[in-house]
mmCIF file of the protein (N, C-alpha, C, O) and its ligand, coordinates in Angstrom:
data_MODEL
# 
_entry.id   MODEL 
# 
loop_
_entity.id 
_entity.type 
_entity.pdbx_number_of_molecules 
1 polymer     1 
2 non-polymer 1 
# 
_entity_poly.entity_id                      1 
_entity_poly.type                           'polypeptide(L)' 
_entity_poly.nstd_linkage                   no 
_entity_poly.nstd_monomer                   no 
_entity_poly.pdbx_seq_one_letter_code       
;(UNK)(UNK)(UNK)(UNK)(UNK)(UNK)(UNK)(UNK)(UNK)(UNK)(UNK)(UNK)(UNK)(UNK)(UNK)(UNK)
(UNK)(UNK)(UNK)(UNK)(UNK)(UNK)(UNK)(UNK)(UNK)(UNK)(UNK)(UNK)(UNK)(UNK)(UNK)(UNK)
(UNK)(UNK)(UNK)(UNK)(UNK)(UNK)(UNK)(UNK)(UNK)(UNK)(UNK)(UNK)(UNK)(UNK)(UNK)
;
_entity_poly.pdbx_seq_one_letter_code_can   XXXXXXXXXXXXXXXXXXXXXXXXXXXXXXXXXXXXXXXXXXXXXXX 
_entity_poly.pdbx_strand_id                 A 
# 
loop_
_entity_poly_seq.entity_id 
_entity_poly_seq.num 
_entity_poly_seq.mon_id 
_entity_poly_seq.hetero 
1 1  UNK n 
1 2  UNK n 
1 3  UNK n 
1 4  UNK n 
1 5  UNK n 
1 6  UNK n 
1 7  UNK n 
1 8  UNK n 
1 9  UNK n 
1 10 UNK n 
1 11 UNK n 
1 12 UNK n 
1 13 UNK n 
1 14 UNK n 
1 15 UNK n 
1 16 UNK n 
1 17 UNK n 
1 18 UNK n 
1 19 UNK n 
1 20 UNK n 
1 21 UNK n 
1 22 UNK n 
1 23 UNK n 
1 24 UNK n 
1 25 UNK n 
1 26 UNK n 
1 27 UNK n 
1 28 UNK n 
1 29 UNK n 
1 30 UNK n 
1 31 UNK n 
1 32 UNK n 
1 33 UNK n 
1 34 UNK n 
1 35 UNK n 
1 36 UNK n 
1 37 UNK n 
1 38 UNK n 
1 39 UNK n 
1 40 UNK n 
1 41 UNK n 
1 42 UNK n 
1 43 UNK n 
1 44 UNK n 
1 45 UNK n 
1 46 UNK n 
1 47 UNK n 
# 
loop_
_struct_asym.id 
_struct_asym.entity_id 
A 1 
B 2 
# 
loop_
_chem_comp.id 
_chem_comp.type 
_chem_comp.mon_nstd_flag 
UNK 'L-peptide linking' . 
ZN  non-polymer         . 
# 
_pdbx_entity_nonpoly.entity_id   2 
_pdbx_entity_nonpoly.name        ? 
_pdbx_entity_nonpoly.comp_id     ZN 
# 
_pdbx_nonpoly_scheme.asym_id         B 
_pdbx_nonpoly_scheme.entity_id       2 
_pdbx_nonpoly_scheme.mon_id          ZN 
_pdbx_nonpoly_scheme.ndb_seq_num     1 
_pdbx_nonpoly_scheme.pdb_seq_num     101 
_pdbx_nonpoly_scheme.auth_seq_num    101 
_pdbx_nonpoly_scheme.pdb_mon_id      ZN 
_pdbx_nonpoly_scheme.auth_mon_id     ZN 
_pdbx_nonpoly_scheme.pdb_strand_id   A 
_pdbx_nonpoly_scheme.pdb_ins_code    . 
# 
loop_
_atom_site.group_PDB 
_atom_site.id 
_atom_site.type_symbol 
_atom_site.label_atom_id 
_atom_site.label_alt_id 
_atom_site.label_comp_id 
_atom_site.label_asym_id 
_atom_site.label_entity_id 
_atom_site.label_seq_id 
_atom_site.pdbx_PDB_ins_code 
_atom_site.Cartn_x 
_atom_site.Cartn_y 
_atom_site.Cartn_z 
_atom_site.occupancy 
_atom_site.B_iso_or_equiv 
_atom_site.pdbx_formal_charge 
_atom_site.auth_seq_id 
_atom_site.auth_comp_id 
_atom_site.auth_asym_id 
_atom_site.auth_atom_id 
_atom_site.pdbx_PDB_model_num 
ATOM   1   N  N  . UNK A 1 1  ? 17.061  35.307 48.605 1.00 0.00 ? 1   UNK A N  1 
ATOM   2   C  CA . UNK A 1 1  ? 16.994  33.851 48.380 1.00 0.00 ? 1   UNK A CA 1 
ATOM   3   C  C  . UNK A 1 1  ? 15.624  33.455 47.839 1.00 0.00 ? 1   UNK A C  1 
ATOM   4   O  O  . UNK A 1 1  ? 14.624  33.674 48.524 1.00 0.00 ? 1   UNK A O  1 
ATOM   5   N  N  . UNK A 1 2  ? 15.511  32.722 46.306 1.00 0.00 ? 2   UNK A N  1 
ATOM   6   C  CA . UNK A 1 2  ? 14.432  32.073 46.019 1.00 0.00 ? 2   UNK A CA 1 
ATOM   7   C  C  . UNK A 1 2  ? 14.375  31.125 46.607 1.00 0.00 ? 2   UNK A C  1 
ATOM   8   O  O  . UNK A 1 2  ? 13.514  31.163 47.485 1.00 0.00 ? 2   UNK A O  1 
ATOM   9   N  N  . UNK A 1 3  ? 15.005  30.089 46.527 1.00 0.00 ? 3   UNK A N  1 
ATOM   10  C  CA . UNK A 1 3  ? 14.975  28.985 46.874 1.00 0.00 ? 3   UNK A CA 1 
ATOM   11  C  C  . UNK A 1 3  ? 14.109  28.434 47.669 1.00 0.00 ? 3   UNK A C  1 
ATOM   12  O  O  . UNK A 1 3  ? 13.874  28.943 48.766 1.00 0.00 ? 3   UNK A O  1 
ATOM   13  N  N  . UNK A 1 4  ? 13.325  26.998 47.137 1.00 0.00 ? 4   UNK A N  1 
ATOM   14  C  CA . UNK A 1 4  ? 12.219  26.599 47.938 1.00 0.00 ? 4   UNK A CA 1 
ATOM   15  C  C  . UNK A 1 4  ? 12.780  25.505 49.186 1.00 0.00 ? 4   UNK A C  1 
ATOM   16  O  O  . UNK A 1 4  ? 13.955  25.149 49.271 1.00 0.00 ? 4   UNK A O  1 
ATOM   17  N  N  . UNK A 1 5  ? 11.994  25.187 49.853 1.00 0.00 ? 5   UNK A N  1 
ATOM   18  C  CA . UNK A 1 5  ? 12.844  24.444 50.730 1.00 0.00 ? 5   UNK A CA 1 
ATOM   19  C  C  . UNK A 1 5  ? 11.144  23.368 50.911 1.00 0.00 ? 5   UNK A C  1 
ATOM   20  O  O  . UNK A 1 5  ? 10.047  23.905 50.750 1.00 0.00 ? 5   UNK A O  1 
ATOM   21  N  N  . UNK A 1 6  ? 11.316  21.702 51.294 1.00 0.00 ? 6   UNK A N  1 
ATOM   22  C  CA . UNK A 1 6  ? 10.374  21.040 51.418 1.00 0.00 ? 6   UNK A CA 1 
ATOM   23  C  C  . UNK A 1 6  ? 9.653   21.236 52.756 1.00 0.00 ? 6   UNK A C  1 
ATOM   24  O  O  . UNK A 1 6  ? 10.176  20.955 53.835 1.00 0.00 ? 6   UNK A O  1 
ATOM   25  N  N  . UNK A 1 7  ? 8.154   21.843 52.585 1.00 0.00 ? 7   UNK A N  1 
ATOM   26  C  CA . UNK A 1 7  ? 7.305   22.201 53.920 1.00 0.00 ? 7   UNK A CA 1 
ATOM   27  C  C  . UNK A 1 7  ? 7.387   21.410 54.758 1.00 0.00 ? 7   UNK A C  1 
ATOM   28  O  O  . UNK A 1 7  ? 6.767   21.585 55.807 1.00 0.00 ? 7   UNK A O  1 
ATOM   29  N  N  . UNK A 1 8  ? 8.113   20.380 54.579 1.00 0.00 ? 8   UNK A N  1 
ATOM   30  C  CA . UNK A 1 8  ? 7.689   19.112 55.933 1.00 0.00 ? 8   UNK A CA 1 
ATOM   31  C  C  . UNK A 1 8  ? 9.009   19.427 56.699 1.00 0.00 ? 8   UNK A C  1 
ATOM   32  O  O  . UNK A 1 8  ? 9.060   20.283 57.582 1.00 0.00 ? 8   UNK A O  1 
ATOM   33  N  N  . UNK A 1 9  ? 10.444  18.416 56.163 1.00 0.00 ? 9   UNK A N  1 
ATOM   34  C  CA . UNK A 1 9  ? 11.399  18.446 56.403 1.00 0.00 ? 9   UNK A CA 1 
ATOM   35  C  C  . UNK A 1 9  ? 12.480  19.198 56.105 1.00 0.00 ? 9   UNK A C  1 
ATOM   36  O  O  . UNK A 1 9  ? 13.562  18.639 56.285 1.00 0.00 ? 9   UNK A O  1 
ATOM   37  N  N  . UNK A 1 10 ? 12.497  20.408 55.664 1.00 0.00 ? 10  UNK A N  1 
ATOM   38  C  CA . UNK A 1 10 ? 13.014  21.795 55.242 1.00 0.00 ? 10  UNK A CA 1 
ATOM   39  C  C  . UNK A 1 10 ? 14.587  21.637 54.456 1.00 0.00 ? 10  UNK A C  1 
ATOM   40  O  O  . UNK A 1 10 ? 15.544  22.365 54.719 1.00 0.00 ? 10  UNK A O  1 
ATOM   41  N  N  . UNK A 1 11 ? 14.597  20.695 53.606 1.00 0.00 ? 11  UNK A N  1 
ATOM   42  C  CA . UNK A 1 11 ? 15.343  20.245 52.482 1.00 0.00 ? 11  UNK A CA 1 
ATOM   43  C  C  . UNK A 1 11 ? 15.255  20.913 51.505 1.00 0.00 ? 11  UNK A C  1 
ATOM   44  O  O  . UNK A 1 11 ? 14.103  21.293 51.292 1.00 0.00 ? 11  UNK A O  1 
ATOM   45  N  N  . UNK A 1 12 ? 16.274  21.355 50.522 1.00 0.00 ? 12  UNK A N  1 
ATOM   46  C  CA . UNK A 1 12 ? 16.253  21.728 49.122 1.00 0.00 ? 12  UNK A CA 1 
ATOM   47  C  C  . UNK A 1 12 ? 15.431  21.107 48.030 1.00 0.00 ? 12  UNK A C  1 
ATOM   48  O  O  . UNK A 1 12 ? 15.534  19.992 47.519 1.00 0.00 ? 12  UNK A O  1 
ATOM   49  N  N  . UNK A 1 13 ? 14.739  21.911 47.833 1.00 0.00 ? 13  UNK A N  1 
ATOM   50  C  CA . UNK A 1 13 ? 13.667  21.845 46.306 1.00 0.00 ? 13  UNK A CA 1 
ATOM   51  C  C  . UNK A 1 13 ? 14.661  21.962 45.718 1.00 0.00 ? 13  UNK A C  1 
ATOM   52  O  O  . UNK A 1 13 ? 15.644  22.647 45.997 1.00 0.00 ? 13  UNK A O  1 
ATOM   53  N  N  . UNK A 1 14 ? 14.319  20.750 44.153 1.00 0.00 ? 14  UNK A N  1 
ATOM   54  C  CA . UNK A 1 14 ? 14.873  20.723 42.579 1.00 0.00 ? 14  UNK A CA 1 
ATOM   55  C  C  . UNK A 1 14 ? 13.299  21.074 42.338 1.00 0.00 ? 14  UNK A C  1 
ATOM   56  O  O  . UNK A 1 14 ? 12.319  21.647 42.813 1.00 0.00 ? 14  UNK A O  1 
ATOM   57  N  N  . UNK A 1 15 ? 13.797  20.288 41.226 1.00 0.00 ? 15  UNK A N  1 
ATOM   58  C  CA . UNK A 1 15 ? 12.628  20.503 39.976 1.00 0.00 ? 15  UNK A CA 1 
ATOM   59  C  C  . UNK A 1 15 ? 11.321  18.942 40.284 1.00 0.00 ? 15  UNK A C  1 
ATOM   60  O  O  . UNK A 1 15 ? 10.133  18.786 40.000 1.00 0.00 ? 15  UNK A O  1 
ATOM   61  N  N  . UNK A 1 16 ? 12.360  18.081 40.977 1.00 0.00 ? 16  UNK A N  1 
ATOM   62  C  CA . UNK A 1 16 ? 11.042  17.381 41.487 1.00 0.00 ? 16  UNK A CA 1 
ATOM   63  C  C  . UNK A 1 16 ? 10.093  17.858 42.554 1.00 0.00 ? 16  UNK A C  1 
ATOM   64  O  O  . UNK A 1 16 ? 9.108   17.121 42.524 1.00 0.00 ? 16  UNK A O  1 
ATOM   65  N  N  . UNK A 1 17 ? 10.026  18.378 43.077 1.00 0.00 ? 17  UNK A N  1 
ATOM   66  C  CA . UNK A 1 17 ? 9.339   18.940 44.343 1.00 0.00 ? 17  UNK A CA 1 
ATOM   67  C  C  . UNK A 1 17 ? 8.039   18.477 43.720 1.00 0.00 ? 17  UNK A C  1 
ATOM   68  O  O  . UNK A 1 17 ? 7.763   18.338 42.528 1.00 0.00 ? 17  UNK A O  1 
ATOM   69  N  N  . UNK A 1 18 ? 7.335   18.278 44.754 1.00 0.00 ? 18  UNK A N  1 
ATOM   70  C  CA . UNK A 1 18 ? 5.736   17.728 45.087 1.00 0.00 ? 18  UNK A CA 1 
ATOM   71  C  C  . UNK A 1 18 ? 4.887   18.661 45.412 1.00 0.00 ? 18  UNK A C  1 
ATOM   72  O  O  . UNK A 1 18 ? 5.133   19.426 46.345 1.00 0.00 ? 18  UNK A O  1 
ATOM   73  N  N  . UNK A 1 19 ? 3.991   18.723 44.840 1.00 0.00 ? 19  UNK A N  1 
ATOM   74  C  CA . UNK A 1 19 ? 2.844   20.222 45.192 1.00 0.00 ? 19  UNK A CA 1 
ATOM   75  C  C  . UNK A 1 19 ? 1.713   19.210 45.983 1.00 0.00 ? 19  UNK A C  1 
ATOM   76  O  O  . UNK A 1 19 ? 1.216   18.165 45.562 1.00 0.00 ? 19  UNK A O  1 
ATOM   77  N  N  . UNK A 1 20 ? 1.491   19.908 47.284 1.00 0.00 ? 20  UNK A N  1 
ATOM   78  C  CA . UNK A 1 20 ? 0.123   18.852 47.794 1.00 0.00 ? 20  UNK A CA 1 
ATOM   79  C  C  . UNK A 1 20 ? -0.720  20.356 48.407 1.00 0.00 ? 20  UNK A C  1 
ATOM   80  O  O  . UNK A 1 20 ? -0.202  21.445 48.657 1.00 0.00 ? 20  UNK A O  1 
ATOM   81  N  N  . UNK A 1 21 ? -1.874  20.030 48.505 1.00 0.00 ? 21  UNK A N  1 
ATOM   82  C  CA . UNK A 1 21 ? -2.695  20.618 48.742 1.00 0.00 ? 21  UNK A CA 1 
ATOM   83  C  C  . UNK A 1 21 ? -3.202  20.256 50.363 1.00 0.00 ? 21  UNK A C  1 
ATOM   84  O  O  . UNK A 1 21 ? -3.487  19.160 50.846 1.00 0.00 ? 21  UNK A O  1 
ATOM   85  N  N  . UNK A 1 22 ? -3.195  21.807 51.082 1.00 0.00 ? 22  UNK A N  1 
ATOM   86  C  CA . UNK A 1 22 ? -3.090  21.304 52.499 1.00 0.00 ? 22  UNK A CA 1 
ATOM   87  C  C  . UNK A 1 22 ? -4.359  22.808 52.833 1.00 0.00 ? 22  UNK A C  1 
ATOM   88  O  O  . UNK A 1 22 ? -4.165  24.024 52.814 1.00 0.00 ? 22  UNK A O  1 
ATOM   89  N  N  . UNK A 1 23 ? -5.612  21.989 53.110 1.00 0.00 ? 23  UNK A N  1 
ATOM   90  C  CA . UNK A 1 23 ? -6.996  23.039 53.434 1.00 0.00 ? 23  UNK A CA 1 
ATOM   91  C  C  . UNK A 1 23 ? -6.466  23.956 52.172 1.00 0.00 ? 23  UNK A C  1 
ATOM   92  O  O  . UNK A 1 23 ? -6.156  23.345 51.149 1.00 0.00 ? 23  UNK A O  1 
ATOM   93  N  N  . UNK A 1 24 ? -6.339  25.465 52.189 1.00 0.00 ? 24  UNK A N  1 
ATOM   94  C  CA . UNK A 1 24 ? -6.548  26.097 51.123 1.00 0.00 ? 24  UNK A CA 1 
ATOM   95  C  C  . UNK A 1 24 ? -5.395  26.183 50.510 1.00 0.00 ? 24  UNK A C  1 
ATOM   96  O  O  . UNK A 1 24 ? -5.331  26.578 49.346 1.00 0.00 ? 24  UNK A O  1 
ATOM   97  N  N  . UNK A 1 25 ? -4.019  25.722 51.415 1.00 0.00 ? 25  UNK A N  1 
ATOM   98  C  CA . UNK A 1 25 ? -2.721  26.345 50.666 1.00 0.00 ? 25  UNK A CA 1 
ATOM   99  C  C  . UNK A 1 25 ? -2.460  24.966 49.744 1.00 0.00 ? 25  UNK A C  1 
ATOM   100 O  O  . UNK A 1 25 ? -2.912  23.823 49.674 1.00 0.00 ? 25  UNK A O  1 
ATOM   101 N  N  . UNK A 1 26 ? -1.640  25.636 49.208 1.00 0.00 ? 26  UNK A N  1 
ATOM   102 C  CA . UNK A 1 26 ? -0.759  24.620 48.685 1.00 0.00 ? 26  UNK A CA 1 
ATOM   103 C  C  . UNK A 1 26 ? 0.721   24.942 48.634 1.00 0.00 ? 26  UNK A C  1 
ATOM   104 O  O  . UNK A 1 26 ? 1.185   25.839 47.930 1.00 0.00 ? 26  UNK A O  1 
ATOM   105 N  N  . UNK A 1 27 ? 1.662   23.896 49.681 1.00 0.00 ? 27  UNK A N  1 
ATOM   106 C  CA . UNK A 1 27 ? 2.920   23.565 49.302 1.00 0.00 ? 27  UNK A CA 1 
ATOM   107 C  C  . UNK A 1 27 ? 3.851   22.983 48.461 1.00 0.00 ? 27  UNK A C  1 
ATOM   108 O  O  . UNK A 1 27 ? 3.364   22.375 47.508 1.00 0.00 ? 27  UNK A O  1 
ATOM   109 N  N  . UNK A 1 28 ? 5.095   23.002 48.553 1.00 0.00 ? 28  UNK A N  1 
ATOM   110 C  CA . UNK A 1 28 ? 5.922   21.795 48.039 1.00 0.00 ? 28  UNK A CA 1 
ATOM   111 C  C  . UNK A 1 28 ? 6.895   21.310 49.227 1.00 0.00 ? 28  UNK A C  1 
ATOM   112 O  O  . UNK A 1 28 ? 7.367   21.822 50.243 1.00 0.00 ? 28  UNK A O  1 
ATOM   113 N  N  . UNK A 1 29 ? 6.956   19.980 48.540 1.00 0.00 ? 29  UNK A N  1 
ATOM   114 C  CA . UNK A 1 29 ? 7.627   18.724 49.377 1.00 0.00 ? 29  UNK A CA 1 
ATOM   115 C  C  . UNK A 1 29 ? 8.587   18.136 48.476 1.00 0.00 ? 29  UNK A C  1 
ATOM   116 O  O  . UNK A 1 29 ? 8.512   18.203 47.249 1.00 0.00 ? 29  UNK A O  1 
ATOM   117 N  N  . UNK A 1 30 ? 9.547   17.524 49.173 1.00 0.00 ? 30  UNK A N  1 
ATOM   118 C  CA . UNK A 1 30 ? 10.998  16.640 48.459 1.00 0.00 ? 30  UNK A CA 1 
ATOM   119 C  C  . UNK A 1 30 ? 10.239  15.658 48.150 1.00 0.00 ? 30  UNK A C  1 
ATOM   120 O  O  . UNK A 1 30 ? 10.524  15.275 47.015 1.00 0.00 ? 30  UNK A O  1 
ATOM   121 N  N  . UNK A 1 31 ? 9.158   14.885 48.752 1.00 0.00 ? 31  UNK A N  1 
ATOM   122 C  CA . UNK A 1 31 ? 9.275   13.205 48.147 1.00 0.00 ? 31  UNK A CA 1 
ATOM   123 C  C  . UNK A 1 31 ? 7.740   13.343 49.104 1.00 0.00 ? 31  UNK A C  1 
ATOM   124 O  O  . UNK A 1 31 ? 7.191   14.103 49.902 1.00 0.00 ? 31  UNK A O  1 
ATOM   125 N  N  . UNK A 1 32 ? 7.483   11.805 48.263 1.00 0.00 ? 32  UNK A N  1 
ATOM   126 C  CA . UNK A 1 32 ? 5.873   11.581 49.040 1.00 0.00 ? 32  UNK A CA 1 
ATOM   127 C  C  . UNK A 1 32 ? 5.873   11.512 50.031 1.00 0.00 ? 32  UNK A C  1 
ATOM   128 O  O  . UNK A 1 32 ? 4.898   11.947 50.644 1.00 0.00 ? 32  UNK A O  1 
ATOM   129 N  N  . UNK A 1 33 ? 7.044   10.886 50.775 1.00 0.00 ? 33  UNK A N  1 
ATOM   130 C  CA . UNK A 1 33 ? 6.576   10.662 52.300 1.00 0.00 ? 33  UNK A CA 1 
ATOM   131 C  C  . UNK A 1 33 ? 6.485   11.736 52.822 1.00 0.00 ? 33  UNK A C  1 
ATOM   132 O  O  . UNK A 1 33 ? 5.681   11.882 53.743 1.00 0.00 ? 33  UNK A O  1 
ATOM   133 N  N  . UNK A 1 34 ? 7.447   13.010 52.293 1.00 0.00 ? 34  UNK A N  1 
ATOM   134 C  CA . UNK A 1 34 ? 6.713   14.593 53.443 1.00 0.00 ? 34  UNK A CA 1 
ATOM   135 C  C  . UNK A 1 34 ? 5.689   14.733 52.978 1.00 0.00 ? 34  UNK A C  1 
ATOM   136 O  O  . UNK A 1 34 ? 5.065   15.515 53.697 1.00 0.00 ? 34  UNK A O  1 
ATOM   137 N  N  . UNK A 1 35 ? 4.885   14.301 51.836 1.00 0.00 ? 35  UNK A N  1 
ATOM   138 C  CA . UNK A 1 35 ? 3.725   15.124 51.666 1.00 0.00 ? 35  UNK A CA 1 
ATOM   139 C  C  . UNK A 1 35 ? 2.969   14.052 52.225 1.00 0.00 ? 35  UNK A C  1 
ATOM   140 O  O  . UNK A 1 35 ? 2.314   14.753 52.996 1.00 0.00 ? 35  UNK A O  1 
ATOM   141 N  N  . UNK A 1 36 ? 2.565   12.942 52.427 1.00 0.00 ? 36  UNK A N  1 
ATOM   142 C  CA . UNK A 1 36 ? 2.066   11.991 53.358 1.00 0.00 ? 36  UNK A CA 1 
ATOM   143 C  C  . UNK A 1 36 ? 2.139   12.805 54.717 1.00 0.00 ? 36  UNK A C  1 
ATOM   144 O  O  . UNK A 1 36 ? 1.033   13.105 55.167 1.00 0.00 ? 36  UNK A O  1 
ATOM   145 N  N  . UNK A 1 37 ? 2.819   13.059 55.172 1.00 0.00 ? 37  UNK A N  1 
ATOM   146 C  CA . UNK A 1 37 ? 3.520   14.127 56.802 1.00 0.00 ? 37  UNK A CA 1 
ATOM   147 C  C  . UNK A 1 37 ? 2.339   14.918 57.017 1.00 0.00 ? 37  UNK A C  1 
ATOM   148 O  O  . UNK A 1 37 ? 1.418   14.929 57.833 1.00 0.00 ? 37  UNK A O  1 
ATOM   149 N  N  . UNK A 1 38 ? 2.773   15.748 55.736 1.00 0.00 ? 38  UNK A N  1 
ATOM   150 C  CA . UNK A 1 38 ? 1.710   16.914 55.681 1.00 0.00 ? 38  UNK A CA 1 
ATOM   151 C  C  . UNK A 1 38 ? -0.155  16.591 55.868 1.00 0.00 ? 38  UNK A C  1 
ATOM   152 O  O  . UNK A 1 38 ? -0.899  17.004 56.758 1.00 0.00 ? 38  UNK A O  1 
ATOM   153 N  N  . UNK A 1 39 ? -0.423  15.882 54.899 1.00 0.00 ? 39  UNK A N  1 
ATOM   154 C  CA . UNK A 1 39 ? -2.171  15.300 55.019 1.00 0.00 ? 39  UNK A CA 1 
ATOM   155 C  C  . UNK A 1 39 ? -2.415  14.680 55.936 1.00 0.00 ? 39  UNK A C  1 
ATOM   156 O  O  . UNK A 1 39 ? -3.616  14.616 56.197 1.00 0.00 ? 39  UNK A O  1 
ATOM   157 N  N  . UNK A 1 40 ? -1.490  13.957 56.833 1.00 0.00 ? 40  UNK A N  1 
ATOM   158 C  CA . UNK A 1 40 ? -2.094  12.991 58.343 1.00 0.00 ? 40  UNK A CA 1 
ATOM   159 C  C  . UNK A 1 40 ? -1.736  14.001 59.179 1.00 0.00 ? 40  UNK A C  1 
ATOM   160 O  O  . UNK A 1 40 ? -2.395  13.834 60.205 1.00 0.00 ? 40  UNK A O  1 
ATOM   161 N  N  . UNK A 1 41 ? -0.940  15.101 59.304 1.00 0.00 ? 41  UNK A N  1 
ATOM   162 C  CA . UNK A 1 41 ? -1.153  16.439 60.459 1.00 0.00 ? 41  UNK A CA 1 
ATOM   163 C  C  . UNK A 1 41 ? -1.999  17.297 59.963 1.00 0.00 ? 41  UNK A C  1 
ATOM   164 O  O  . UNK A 1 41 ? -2.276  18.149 60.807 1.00 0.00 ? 41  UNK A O  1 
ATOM   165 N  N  . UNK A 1 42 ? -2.585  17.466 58.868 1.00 0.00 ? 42  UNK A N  1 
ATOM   166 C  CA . UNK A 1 42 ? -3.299  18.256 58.370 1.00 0.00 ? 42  UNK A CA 1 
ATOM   167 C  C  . UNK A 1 42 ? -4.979  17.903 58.762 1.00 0.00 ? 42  UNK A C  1 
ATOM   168 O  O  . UNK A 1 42 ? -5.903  18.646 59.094 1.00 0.00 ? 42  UNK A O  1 
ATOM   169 N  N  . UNK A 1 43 ? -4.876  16.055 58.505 1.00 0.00 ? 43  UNK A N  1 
ATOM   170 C  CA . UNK A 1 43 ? -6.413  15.661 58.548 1.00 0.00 ? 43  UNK A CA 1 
ATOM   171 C  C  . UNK A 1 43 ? -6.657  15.363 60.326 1.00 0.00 ? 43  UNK A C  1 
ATOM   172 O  O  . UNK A 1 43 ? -7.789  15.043 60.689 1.00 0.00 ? 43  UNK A O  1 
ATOM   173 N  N  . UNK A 1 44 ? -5.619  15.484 61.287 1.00 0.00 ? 44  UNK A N  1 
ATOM   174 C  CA . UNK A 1 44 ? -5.391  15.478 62.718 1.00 0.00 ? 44  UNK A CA 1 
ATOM   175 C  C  . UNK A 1 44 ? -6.138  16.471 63.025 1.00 0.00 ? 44  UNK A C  1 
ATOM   176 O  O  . UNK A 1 44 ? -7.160  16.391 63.707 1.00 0.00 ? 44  UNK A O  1 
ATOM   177 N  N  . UNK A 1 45 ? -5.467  17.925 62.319 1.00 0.00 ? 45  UNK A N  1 
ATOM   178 C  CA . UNK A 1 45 ? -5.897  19.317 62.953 1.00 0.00 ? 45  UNK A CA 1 
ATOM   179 C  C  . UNK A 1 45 ? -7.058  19.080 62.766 1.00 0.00 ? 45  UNK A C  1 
ATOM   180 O  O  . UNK A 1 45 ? -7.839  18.966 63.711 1.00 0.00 ? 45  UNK A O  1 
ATOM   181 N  N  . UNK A 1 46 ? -7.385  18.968 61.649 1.00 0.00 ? 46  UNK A N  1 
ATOM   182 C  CA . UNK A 1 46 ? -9.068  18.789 61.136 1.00 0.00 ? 46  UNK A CA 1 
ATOM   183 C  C  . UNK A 1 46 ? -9.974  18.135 61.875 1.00 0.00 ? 46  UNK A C  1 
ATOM   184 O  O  . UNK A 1 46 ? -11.198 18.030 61.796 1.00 0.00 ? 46  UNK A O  1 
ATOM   185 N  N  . UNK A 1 47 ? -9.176  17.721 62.594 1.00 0.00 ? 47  UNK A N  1 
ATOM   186 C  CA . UNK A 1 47 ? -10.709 16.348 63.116 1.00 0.00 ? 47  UNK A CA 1 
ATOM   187 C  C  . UNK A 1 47 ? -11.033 15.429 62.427 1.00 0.00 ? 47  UNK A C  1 
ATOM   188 O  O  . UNK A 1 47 ? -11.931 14.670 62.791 1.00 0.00 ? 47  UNK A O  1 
HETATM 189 ZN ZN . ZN  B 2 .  ? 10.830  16.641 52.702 1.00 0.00 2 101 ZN  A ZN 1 
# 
């Protein structure tokens, strides 16, 4: 299976998928609001 699935809410990637940058990785996401998800648990861990 290629298939990507969205890092937040684990939904099927198309061709829109969202690339956000999270510390060094970078994912993809269905729509802004998972990638919003992602940077306010991301900037949490962070301090
Ligand atoms: Zn999602």
């Amino acid at each position: 299976m290629s298939e990507k699935t969205c890092a937040a809410c684990d939904y099927p990637l198309d061709g829109n998928a969202i690339k956000v940058t999270i510390g060094q990785r970078v994912v993809e996401v269905c729509c802004e609001e998972c990638a919003q998800q992602l940077r306010e648990a991301q900037s949490k861990a962070a301090g």
